[in-house]
ZAMARGU-4260 file (C-alpha; in steps of 0.2 Angstrom, whole numbers, plus 5000, padded with zeros to 4 digits):
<rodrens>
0) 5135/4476/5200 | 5144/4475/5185 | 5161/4476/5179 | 5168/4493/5176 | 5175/4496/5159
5) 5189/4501/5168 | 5193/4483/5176 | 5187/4470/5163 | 5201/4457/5168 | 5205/4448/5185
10) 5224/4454/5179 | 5217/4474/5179 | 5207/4469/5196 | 5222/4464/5203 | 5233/4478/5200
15) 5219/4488/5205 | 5220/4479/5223 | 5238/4479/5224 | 5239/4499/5221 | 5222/4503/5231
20) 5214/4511/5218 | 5200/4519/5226 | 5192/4522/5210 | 5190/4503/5209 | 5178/4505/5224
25) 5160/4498/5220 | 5167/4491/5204 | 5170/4477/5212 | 5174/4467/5228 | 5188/4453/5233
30) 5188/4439/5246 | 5204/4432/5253 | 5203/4413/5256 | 5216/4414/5271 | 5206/4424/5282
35) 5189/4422/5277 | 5185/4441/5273 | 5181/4452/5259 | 5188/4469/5255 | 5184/4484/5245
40) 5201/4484/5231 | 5205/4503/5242 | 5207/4492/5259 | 5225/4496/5268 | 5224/4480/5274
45) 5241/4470/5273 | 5241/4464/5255 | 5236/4445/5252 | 5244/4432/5242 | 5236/4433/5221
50) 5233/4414/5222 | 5221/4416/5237 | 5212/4432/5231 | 5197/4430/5220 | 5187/4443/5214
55) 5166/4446/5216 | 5154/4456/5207 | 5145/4461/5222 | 5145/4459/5242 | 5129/4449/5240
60) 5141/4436/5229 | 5155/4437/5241 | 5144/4432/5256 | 5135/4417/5246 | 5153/4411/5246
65) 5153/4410/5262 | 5166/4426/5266 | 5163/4440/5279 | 5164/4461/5279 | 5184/4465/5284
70) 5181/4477/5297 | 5194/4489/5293 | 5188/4495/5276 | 5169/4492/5278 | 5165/4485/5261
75) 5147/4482/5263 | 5144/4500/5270 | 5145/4517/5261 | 5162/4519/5254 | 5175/4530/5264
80) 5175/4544/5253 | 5153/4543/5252 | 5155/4542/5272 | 5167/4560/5272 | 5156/4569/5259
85) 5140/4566/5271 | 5151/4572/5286 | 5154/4587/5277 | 5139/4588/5272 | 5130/4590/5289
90) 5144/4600/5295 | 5138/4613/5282 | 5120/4611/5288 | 5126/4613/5307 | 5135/4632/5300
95) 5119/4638/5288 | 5106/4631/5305 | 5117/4641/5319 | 5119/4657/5304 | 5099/4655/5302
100) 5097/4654/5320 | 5109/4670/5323 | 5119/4659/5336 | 5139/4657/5334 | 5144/4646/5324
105) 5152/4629/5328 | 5169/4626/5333 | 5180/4613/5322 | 5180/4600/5337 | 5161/4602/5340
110) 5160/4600/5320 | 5171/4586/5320 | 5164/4576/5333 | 5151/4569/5325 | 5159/4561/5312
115) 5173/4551/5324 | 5186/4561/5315 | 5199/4570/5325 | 5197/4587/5323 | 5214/4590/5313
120) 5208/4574/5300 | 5192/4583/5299 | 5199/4599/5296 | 5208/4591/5281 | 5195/4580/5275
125) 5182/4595/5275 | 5195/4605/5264 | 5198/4591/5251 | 5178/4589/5249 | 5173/4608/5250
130) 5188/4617/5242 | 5189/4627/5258 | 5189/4629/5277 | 5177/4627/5289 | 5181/4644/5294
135) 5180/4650/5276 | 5165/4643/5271 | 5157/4651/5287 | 5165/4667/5284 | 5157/4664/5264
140) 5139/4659/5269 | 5139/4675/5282 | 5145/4684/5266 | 5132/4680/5256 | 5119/4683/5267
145) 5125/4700/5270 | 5125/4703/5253 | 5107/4694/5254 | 5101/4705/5265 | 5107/4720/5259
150) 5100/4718/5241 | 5082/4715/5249 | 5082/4732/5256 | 5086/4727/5271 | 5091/4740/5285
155) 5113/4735/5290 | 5106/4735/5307 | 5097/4718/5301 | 5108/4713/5289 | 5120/4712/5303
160) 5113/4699/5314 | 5105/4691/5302 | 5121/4683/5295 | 5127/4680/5314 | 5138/4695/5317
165) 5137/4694/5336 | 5145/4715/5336 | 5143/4727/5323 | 5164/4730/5326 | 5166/4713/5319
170) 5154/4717/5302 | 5161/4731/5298 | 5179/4725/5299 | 5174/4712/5287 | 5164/4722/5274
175) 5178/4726/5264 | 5183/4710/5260 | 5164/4704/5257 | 5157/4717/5248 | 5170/4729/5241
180) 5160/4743/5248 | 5151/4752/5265 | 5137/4741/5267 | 5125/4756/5264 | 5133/4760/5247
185) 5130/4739/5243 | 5113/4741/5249 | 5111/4756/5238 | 5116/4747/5223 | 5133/4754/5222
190) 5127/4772/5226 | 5142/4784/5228 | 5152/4770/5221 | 5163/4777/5208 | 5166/4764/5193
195) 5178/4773/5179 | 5176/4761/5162 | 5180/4760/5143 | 5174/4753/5129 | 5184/4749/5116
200) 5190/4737/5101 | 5202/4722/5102 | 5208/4709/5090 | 5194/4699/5099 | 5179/4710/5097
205) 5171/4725/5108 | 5181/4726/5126 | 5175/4734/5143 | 5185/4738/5158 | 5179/4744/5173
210) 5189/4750/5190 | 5184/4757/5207 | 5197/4765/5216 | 5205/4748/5223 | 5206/4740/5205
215) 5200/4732/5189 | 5182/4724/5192 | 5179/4718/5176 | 5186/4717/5161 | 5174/4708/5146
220) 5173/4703/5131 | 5158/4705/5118 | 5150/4710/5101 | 5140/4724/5108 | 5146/4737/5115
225) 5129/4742/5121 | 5126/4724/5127 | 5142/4728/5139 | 5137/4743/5146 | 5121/4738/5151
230) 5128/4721/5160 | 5139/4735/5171 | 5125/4745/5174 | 5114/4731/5180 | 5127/4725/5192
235) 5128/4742/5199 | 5111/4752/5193 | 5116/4769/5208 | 5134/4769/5205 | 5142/4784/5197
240) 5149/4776/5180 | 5162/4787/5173 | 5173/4790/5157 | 5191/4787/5160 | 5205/4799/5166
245) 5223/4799/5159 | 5227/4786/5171 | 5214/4774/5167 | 5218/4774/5149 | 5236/4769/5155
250) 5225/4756/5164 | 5216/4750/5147 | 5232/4752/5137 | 5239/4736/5147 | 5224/4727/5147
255) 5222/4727/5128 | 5241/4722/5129 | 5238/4706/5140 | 5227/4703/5124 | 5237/4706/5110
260) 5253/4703/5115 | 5253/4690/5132 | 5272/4688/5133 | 5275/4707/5137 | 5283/4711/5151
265) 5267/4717/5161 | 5266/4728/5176 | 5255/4718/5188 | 5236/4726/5186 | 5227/4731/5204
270) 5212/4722/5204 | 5199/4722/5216 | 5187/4708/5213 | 5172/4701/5224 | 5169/4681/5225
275) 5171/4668/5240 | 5185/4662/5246 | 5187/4648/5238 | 5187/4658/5221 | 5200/4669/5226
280) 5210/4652/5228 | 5207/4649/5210 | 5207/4663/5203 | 5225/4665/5211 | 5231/4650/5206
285) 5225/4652/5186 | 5235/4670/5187 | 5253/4659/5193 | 5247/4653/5173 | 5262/4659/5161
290) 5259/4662/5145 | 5259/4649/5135 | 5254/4637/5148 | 5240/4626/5152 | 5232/4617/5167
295) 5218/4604/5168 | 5204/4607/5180 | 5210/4594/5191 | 5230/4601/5193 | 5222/4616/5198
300) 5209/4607/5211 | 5228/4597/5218 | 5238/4614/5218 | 5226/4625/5230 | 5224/4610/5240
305) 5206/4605/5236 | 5211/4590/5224 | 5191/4584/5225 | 5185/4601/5219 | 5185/4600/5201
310) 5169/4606/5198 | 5171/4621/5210 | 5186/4624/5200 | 5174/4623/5187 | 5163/4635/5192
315) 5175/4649/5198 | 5183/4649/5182 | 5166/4653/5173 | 5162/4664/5190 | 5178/4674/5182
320) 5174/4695/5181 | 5190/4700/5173 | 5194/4689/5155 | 5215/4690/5155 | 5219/4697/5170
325) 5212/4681/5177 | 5217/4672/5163 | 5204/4657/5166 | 5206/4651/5147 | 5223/4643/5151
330) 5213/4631/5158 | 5208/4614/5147 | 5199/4597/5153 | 5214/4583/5154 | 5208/4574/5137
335) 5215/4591/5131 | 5197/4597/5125 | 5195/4617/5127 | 5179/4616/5137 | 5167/4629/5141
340) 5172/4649/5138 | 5163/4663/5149 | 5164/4673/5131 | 5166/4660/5117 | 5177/4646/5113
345) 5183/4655/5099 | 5191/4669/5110 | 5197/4654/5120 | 5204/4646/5104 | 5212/4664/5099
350) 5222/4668/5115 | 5227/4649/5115 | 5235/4651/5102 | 5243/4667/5101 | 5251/4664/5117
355) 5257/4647/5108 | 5263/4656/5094 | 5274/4667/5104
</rodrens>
């Protein structure tokens, strides 16, 4: 294999090993004449002396020399972090199967086991790979084919055991969180679901806000008004829309503000919005944002705990319903580069620098 950009020199290999850069794994691979074995530069063995290290640009060259696989760190195996990812990747096949199958799912040890992790390591290693819990990616997968289900038409009854709910008790303690509604009002398309909304103008173009009676669901950004409207209606097609009351206009009024002028003192909006757990995670960590501040995808992945999830971060800031109130366009890559914006770069660019400005 060769060379990485990133290591071009025996001097940068060498610091690589002495640090155990894992991100020097499968760039290349060092032997050490003393014992006879070759390492992966990650290895936690005992550093060796540089004068007996050299350095090989695959295992193939290192065993020609006459060196042998070290035994702690594998080399000629999958990596470590490969070998974790297909743990917990057949971890999440083990939950969807025994969901499918209506059967309970797995326990963390009975998950664990076959990876030769202890429970406890696995828990943390499943975590850092996922973004979430084994619990919480169980309790997300139920979720979504609950919602699934009930979007097919199909009766709650079914719904129910179909995403493994052992008693109906259980479902319907956990239907607020998963749906933000009765099951039969989800199914129904939002019937008897009352969203209060506005439409209105902004610095930064045509504005929605939406509400049910827990909170804000939506706030969006657009150059249609119409275009708006019809986006909320299509997420709910039998909910009652209505025009807003004396109270939601308060409502608006501090929306628009978190827009115009984003170093306000602002009373903390309700908000009642619907995604996984591990977008909740996110999406609470972007609102600890100040204004005026930026974080990278990756600070955000290290801060919820999940520090290998950056593209779930990714994707649960795009996933964001409520523009501001979630205010997913603090976030930038770590070259500094404004990335992707759910409504624009422009608008992205604007509240960047208004917030700056202030």
């Amino acid at each position: 294999m060769a060379m990485t950009k990133l290591f071009p020199t025996e001097a940068a290999r060498w610091d690589a090993v002495a640090n155990r850069d894992p991100t020097a794994d499968d760039a290349f691979w060092y032997s050490v004449a003393t014992t006879g074995v070759y390492c992966r530069p990650s290895c936690a063995a005992r550093l060796a002396l540089r004068k007996n290290v050299a350095f090989h640009l695959s295992c193939a060259a290192a065993e020609a020399a006459g060196f042998r696989p070290c035994k702690r760190c594998r080399p000629n195996e999958a990596s470590l972090a490969a070998r974790q990812a297909d743990a917990v990747a057949a971890a999440c096949r083990r939950i969807d199967a025994a969901l499918a199958a209506g059967e309970p799912v797995p326990g963390l040890e009975a998950l664990a086991r076959p990876s030769g992790l202890s429970p406890f390591h696995f828990h943390r290693v499943f975590r850092a790979i996922a973004g979430v819990t084994p619990r919480a990616f169980a309790a997300a997968r139920r979720a979504g084919r609950v919602r699934a289900g009930l979007a097919a038409g199909a009766s709650v009854t079914a719904a129910l055991y179909d995403a493994g709910f052992n008693a109906s008790s259980r479902f319907y303690a956990a239907t607020p969180d998963m749906l933000g509604m009765t099951p039969s009002a989800y199914r129904d398309g939002g019937r008897a679901q009352r969203i209060r909304f506005a439409i209105g103008e902004c610095s930064l173009g045509s504005i929605l806000v939406a509400a049910t009676e827990q909170g804000v669901c939506a706030i969006q950004f657009g150059d249609d008004p119409a275009a708006l409207l019809a986006d909320l209606q299509s997420r709910f097609p039998k909910a009652e829309l209505l025009g807003g009351d004396a109270a939601f206009e308060t409502m608006v009024a501090q929306v628009v503000g978190l827009v115009e002028a984003p170093h306000a003192t602002q009373r903390a909006l309700p908000l009642d919005l619907r995604g996984t757990a591990f977008q909740q995670r996110v999406w609470q960590a972007l609102r600890a944002i100040p204004p005026g501040g930026t974080a990278t995808y990756t600070e955000i992945a290290a801060r919820i705990g999940a520090p290998r999830a950056i593209r779930a971060v990714a994707s649960a800031c795009a996933a964001n319903p409520a523009a501001v109130a979630i205010p997913c366009h603090r976030v930038v890559r770590r070259d500094g580069d404004l990335a992707g914006y759910r409504w624009g770069i422009e608008r992205k660019r604007a509240l960047l620098a208004r917030e700056s400005a202030a």
